[in-house]
C-alpha positions as CSV (number, residue, x, y, z in Angstrom):
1,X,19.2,3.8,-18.4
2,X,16.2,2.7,-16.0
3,X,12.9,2.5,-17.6
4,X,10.5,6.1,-16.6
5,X,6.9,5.7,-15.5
6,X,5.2,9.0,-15.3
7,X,2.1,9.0,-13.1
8,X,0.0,11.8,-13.5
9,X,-3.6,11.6,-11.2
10,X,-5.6,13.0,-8.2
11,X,-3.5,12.2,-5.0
12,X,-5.0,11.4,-1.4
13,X,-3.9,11.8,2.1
14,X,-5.0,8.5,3.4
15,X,-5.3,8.1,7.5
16,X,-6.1,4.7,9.1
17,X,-6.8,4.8,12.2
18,X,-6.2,1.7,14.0
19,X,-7.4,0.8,17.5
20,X,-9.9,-1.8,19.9
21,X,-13.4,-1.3,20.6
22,X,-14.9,-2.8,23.5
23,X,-17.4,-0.8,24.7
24,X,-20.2,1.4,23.7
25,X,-20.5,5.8,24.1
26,X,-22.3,6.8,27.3
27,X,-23.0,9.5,24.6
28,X,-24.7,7.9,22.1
29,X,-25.6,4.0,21.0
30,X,-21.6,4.0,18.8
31,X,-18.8,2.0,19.8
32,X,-16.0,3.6,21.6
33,X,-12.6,3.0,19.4
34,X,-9.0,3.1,21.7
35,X,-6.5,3.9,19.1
36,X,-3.4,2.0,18.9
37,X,-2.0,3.7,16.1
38,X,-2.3,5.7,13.2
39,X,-0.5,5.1,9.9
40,X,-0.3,8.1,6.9
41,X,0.9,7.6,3.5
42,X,-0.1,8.6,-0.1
43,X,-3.5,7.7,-1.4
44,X,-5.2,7.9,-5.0
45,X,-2.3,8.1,-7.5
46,X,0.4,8.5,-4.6
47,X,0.0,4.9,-3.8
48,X,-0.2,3.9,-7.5
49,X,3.5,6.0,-8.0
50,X,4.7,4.0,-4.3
51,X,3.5,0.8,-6.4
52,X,5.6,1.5,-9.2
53,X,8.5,2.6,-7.3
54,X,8.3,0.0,-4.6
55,X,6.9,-3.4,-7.1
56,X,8.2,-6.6,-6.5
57,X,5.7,-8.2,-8.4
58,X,5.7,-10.6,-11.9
59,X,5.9,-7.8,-13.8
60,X,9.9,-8.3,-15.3
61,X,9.2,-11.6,-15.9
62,X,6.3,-11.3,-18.3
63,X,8.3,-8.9,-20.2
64,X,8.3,-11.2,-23.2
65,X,5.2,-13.1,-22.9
66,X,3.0,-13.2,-26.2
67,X,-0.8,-14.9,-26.4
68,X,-4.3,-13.7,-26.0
69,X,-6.3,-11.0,-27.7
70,X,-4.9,-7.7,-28.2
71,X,-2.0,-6.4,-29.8
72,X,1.7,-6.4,-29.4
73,X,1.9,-7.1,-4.1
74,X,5.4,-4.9,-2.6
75,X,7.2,-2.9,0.1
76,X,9.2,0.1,-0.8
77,X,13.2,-0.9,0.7
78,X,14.5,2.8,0.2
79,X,14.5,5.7,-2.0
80,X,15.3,3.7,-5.2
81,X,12.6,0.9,-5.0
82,X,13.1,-2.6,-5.8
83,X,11.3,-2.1,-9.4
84,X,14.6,-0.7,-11.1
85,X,12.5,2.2,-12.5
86,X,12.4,6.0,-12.5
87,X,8.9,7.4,-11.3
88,X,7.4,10.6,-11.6
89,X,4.4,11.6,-10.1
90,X,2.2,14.3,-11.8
91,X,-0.5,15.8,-9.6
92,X,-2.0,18.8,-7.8
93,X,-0.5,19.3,-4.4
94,X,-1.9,21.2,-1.9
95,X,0.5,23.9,0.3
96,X,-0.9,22.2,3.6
97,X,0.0,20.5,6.3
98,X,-1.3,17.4,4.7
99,X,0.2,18.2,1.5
100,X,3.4,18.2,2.8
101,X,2.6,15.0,5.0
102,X,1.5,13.1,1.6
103,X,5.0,14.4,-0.1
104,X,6.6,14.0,2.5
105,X,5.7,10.0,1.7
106,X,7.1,9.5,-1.6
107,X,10.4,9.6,-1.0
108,X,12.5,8.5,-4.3
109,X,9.7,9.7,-6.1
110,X,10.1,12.2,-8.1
111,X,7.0,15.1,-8.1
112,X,6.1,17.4,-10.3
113,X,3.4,19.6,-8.8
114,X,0.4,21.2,-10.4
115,X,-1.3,24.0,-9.0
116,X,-4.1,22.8,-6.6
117,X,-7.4,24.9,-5.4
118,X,-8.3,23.9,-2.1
119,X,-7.0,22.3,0.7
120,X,-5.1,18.4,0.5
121,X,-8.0,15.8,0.1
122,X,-8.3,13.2,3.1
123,X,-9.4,10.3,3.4
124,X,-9.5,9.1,7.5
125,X,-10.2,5.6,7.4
126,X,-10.9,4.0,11.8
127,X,-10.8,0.2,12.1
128,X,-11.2,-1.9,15.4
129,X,-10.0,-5.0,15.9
130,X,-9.2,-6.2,12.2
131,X,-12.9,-4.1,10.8
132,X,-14.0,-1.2,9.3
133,X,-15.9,1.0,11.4
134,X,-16.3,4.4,9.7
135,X,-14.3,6.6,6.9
136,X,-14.0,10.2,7.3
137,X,-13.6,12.0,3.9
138,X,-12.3,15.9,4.0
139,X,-10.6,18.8,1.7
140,X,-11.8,19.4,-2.0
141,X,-11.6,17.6,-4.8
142,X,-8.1,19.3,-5.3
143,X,-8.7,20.0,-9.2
144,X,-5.9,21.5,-11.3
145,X,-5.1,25.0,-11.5
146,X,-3.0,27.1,-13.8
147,X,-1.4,24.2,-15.2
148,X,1.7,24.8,-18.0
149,X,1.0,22.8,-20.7
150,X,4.2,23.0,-22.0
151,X,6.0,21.5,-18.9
152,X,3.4,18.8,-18.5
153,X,4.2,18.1,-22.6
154,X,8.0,17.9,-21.8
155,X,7.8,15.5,-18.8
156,X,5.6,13.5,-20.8
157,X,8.3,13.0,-23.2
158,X,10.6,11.6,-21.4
159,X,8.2,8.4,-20.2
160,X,8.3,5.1,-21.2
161,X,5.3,4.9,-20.1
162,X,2.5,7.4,-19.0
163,X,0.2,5.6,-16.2
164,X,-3.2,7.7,-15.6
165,X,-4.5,7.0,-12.1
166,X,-7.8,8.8,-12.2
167,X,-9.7,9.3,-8.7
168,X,-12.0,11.5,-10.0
169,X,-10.8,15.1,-8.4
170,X,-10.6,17.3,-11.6
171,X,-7.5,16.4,-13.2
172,X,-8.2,14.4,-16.3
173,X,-11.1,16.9,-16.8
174,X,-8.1,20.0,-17.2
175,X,-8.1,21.0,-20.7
176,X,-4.5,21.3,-20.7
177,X,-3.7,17.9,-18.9
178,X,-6.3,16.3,-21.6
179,X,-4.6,18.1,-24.9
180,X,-1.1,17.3,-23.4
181,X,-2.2,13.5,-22.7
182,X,-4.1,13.4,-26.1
183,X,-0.4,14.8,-28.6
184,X,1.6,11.6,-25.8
185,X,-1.2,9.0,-27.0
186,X,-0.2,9.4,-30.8
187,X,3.2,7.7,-30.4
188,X,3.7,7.4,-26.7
189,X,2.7,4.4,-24.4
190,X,-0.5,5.4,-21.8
191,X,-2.3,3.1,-19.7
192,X,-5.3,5.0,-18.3
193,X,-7.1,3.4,-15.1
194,X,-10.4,5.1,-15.1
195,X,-12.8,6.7,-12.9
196,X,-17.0,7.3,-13.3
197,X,-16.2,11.3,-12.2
198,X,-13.7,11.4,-14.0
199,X,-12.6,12.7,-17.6
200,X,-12.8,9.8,-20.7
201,X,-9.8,8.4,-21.5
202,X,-8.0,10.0,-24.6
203,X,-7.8,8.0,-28.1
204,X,-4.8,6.1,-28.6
205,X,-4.5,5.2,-25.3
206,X,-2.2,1.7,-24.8
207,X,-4.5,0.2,-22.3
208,X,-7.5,1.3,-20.4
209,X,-7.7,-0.5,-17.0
210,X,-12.0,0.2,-15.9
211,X,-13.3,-2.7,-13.5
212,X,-16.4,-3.6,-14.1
213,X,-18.6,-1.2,-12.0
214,X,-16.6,1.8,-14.2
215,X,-16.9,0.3,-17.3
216,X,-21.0,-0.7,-17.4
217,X,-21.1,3.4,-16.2
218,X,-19.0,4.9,-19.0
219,X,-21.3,2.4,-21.4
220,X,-24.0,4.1,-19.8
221,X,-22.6,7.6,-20.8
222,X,-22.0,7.1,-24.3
223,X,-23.7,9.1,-26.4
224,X,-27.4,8.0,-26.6
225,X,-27.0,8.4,-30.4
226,X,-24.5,6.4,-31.2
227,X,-25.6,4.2,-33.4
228,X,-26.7,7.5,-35.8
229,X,-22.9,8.4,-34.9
230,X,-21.2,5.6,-36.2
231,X,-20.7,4.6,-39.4
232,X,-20.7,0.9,-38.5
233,X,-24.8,-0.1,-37.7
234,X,-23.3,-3.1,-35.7
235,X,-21.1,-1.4,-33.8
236,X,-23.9,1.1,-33.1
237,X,-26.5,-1.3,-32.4
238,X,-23.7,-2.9,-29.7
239,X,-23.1,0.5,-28.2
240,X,-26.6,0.9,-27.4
241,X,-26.6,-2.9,-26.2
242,X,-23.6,-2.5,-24.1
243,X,-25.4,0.2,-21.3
244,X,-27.6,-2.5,-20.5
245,X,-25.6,-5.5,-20.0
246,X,-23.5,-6.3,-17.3
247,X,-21.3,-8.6,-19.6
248,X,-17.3,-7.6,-19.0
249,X,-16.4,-9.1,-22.9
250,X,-19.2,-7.0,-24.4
251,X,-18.1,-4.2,-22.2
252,X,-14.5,-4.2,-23.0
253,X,-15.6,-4.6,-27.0
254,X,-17.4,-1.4,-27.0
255,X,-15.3,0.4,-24.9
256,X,-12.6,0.0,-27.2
257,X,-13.9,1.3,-30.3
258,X,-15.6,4.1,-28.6
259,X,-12.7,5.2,-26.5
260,X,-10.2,4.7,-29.7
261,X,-8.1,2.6,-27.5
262,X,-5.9,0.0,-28.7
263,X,-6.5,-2.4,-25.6
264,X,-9.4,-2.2,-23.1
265,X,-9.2,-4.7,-20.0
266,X,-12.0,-5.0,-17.6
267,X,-11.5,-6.5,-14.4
268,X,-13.4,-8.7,-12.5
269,X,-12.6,-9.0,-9.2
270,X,-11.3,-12.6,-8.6
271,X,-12.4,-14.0,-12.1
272,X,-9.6,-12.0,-13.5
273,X,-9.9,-9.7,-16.5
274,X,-11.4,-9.1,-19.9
275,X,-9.0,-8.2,-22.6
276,X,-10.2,-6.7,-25.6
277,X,-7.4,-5.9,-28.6
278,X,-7.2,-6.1,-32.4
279,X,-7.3,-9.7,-32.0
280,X,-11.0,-10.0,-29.8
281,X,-12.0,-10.5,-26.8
282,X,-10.0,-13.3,-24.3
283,X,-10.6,-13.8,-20.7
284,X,-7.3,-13.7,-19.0
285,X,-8.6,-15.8,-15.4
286,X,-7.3,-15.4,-11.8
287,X,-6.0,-18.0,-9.9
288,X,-8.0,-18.5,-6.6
289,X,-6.7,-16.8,-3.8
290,X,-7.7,-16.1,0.1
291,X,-8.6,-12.2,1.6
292,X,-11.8,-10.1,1.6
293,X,-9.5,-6.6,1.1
294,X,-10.1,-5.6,-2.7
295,X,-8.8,-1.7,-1.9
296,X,-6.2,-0.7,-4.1
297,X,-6.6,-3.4,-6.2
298,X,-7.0,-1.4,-9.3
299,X,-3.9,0.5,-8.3
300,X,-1.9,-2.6,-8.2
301,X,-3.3,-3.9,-11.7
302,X,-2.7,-0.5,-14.1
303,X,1.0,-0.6,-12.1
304,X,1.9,-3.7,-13.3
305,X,0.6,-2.9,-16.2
306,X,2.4,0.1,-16.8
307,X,6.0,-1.7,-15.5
308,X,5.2,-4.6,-17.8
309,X,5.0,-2.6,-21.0
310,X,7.9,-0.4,-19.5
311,X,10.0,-3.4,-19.7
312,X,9.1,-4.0,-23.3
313,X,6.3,-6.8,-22.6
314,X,2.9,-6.6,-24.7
315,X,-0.6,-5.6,-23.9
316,X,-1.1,-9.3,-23.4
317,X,1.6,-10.1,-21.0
318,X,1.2,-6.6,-19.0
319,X,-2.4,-7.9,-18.3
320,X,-1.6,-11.5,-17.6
321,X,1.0,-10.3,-14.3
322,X,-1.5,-7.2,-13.4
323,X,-4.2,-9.8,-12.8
324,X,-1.4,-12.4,-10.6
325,X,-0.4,-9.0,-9.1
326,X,-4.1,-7.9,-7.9
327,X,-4.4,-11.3,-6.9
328,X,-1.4,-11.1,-4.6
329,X,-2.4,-7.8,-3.5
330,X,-6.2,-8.9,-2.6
331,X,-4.4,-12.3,-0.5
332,X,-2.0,-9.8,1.4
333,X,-4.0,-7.6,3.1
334,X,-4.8,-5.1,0.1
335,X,-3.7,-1.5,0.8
336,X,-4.5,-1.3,4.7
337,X,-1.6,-4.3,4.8
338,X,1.0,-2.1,2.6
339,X,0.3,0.8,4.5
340,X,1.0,-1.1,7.5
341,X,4.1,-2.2,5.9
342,X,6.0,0.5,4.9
343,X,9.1,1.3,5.6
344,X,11.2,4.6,5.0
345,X,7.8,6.1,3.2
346,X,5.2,5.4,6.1
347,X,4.4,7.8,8.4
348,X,3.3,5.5,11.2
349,X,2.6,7.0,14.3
350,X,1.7,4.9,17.7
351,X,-0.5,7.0,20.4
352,X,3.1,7.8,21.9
353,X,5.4,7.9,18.5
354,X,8.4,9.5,20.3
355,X,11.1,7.7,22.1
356,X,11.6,8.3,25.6
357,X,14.4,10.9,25.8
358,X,16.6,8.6,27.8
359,X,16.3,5.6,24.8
360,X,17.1,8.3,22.3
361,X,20.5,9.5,24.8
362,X,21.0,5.8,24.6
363,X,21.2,5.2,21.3
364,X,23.1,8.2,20.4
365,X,25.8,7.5,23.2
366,X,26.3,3.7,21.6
367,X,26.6,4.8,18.1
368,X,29.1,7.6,18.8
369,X,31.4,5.2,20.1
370,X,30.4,2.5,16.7
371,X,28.9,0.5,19.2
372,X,25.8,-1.9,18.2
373,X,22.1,-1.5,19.4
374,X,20.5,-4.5,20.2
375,X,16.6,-4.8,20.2
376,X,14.3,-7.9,21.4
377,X,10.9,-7.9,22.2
378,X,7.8,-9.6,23.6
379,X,4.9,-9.9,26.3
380,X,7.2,-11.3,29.3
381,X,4.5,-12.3,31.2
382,X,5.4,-14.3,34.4
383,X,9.2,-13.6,34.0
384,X,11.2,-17.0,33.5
385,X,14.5,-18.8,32.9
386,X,13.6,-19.1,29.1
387,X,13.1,-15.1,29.0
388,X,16.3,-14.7,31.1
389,X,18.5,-17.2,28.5
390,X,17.3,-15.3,25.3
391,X,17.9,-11.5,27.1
392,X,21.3,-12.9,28.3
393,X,22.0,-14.4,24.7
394,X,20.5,-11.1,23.0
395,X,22.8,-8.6,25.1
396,X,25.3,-10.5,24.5
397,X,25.2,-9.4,20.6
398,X,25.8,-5.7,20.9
399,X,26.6,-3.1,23.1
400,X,23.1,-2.3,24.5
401,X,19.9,-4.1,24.9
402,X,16.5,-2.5,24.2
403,X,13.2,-4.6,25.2
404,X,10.6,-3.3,23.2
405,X,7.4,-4.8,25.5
406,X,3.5,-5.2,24.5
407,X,1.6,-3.2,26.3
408,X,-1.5,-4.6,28.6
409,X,-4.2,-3.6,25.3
410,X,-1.7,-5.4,23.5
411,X,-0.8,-8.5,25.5
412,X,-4.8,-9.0,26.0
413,X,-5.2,-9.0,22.1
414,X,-2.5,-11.7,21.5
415,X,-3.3,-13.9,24.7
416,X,-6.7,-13.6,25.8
417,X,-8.8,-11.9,28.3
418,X,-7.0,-13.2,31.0
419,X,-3.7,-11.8,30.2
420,X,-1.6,-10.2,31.6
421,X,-1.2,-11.4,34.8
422,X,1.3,-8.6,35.4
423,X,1.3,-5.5,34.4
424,X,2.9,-3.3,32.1
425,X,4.2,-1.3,34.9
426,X,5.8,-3.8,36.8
427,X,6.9,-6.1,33.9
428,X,8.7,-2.9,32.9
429,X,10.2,-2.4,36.1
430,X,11.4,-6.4,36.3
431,X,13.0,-6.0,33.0
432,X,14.8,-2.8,33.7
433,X,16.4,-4.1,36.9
434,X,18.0,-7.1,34.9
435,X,22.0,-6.2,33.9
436,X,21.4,-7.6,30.4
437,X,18.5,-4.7,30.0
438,X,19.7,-1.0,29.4
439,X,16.2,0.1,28.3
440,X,12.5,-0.6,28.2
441,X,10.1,0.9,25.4
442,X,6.3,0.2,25.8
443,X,4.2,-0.3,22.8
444,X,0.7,-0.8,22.0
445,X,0.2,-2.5,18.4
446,X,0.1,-6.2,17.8
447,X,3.3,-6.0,16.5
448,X,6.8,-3.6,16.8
449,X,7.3,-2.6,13.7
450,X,6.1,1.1,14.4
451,X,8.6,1.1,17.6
452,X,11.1,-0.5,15.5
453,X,10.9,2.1,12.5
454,X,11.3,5.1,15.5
455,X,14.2,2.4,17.3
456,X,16.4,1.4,13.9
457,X,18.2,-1.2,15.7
458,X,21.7,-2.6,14.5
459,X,20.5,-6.2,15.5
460,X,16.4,-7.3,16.1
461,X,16.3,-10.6,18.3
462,X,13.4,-12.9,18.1
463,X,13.2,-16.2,20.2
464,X,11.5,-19.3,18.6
465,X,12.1,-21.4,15.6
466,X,11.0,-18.8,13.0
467,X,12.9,-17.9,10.0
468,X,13.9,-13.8,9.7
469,X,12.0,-13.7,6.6
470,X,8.5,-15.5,8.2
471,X,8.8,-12.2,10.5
472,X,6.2,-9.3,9.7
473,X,9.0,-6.9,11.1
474,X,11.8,-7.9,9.4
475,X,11.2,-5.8,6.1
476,X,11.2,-2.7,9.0
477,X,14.8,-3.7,10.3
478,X,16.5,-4.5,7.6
479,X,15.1,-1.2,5.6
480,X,16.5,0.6,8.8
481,X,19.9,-1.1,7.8
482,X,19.3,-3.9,11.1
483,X,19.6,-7.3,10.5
484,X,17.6,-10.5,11.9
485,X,18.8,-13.0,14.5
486,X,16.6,-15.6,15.9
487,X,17.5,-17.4,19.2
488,X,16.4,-20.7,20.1
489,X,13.8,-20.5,23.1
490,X,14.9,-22.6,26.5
491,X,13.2,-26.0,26.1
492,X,10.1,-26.0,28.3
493,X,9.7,-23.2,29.8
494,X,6.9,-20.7,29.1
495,X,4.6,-18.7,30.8
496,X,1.5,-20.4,29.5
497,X,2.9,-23.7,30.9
498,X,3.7,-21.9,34.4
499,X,0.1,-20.7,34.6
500,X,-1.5,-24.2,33.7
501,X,0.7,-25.7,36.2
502,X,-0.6,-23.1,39.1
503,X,-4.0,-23.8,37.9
504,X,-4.0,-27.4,38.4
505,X,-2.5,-26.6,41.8
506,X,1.1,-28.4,40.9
């Protein structure tokens, strides 16, 4: 029987909004943002459940690691997940049009919904050119209501592991969810990733996951008497102490005997993590790593917690792959790059997300008569012998071609401000008019992979000396049931080398 992780949290429609900017409002002194695409997925504990469902991190492997101080990255390929678990998301869901797009993501995931007042949260996040230029936040907090204590109890029950992603929207503040969590925490496993708004975490609790912003403010809001509280004058004297330090050990100390926790790991960005247990206090370090995108780095840490003590591995080993795992996460791109990869769950949207009605007519007359779709793709630029080889070579593969081609926003992006010297319209037409071509689809990201999610080809051509699994689109195809093939390019021939040849007048 596969392990069950049961994720119970505040969920979030996130939006990013991805575009160029090159030019500033006639309107006002802002920057003018052309959007390219849009992706939509689950935010808040939706992307922590997509985690657990979709990991492909260390987290097996650690299973039976032992050391330390307490005691005893990933794209989803499908409905099941690569992680080999059962996951079950426990939140308030909105009956919106947003709350149905942010189900609507977490396919394979089971939900079990609360009662929500207000409508779906949002969060609307617009980037140009690789940075952040604004966030948009809408809806309510989307707290809890009417919630069934009793059927929250029995789907607790059934968990290996309960996994509380807190975003601070009312549910670990529900007296119910709190006294059903509180009866799980006496024999059950919880790991409890905090937040400041949020609702302390219950005693008992496995593993509490703060980073360090969260924990120096929950030292901050213990009890300003709690040294007189305690029967320990140390422990109270180091209460007190602990709301004015910024020290992660000390933190992770107090927070553990004031939260009755048996573990209590602080997180430091890229210096790793705290871990405080029965044992003491032991840094568990990062190893260095490249990227500047922390966001949903906690996420990925109390997943791979959670899977790590789902498959039997102890507080210390759970905390030795979530910190490799946020570290992985942090050097991929952080959540903007998982959004961007996701497969059957996204909800990726270009500016034109439908395929022309003749494509679709296309694809359905091929595959009626178990004929394969052939897809390739690429600026073409200068039409040459080297594009005419690998169409030839890619037709030749299937039963119909498809050229998925940059768009002019796109083909300036990749190649520079001089490019293209043709344009989208009439490389379109050129392509079309070639017998090897039965379609032409125009796209406007850096990349196919939203054309390719809407396209599902049979077989995705790429020219070069790449291999399938160096390509950002592959994890697209092959979730669409596609497979790879890459083509050797036609030696020397390319359009940058025709246009330096017409410069120099040759």
């Amino acid at each position: 029987m596969r392990p069950r992780i049961v994720v119970i949290g505040d969920v979030v429609l996130d939006r990013d909004v991805v575009g160029t900017s090159t030019r500033l409002s006639p309107d006002a002194p802002v920057p003018v943002v052309d959007v390219d695409h849009i992706l939509v997925s689950p935010g808040g504990a939706g992307l922590t459940a997509l985690l657990c469902a979709a990991d492909t991190s260390t987290a097996g492997t650690r299973a039976a690691g032992t050391s330390g101080a307490g005691s005893g990255g990933g794209v989803p390929d499908g409905a099941a997940g690569r992680s080999g678990v059962e996951v079950i998301l426990v939140a308030p869901v909105a009956d919106d049009d947003a709350g149905r797009e942010l189900t609507d993501g977490l396919a394979g995931i089971t939900v079990h919904r609360l009662g929500h007042a207000g409508p779906t949260r949002t969060k609307t996040r617009i980037r140009a050119s690789g940075q952040a230029m604004l966030r948009v936040d809408d809806g309510g907090p989307g707290e809890p209501v009417g919630v069934d204590q009793d059927a929250l109890t029995a789907v607790l029950a059934g968990a290996d592991v309960v996994l509380v992603s807190d975003y601070g929207g009312g549910v670990t503040r529900d007296r119910a969810v709190r006294t059903a969590l509180t009866a799980h925490a006496v024999h059950g496993t919880v790991v409890w990733d905090p937040h400041p708004r949020g609702g302390r975490p219950v005693p008992g609790c496995t593993l509490v996951t703060p980073n360090a912003v969260e924990a120096h403010s929950a030292a901050a809001a213990l009890p300003a008497d709690a040294a007189q509280t305690t029967t320990d004058d140390d422990a109270g004297h180091e209460t007190a102490d602990a709301a004015e330090t910024d020290d992660a050990a000390t933190l992770a100390r107090v927070l553990r005997r004031r939260w009755q926790a048996r573990a209590v790991a602080v997180t430091v960005g890229a210096d790793g993590a705290h871990l405080a247990g029965t044992a003491g206090v032991a840094h568990v370090p990062a190893a260095p790593v490249t990227g500047s995108d922390p966001c949903g780095a906690g996420d990925r840490f109390a997943a791979t917690a959670a899977l790590t003590l789902a498959a039997g591995g102890t507080i210390e080993a759970a905390v030795e792959a979530a910190v490799e795992a946020a570290g992985q996460w942090v050097a991929a791109g952080g959540a903007a790059s998982f959004r961007a990869g996701l497969t059957a769950q996204e909800r990726a949207r270009s500016a034109d997300p439908a395929l022309p009605p003749q494509v679709r007519a296309l694809l359905d007359r091929v595959h009626a008569g178990g004929g394969t779709v052939v897809a390739t793709g690429g600026c073409f630029d200068v039409l040459h012998a080297g594009h005419i080889a690998c169409l030839d070579a890619a037709r030749r593969l299937g039963d119909a071609l498809v050229v998925l081609l940059n768009s002019d926003d796109s083909v300036r992006r990749l190649k520079g401000p001089g490019r293209p010297v043709v344009g989208v319209a009439d490389r379109a037409r050129v392509l079309a008019a070639l017998r090897s071509v039965d379609a032409v689809v125009v796209f406007g990201e850096d990349d196919p992979r939203t054309a390719l999610a809407a396209l599902r080809p049979d077989v995705w051509v790429k020219g070069g000396d790449y291999l399938p699994d160096q390509l950002p689109e592959a994890g697209v195809v092959e979730a669409g049931g596609g497979t790879v093939t890459v083509l050797p390019y036609l030696s020397g021939r390319s359009t940058s080398a025709i246009l330096a040849r017409a410069g120099r007048g040759e």
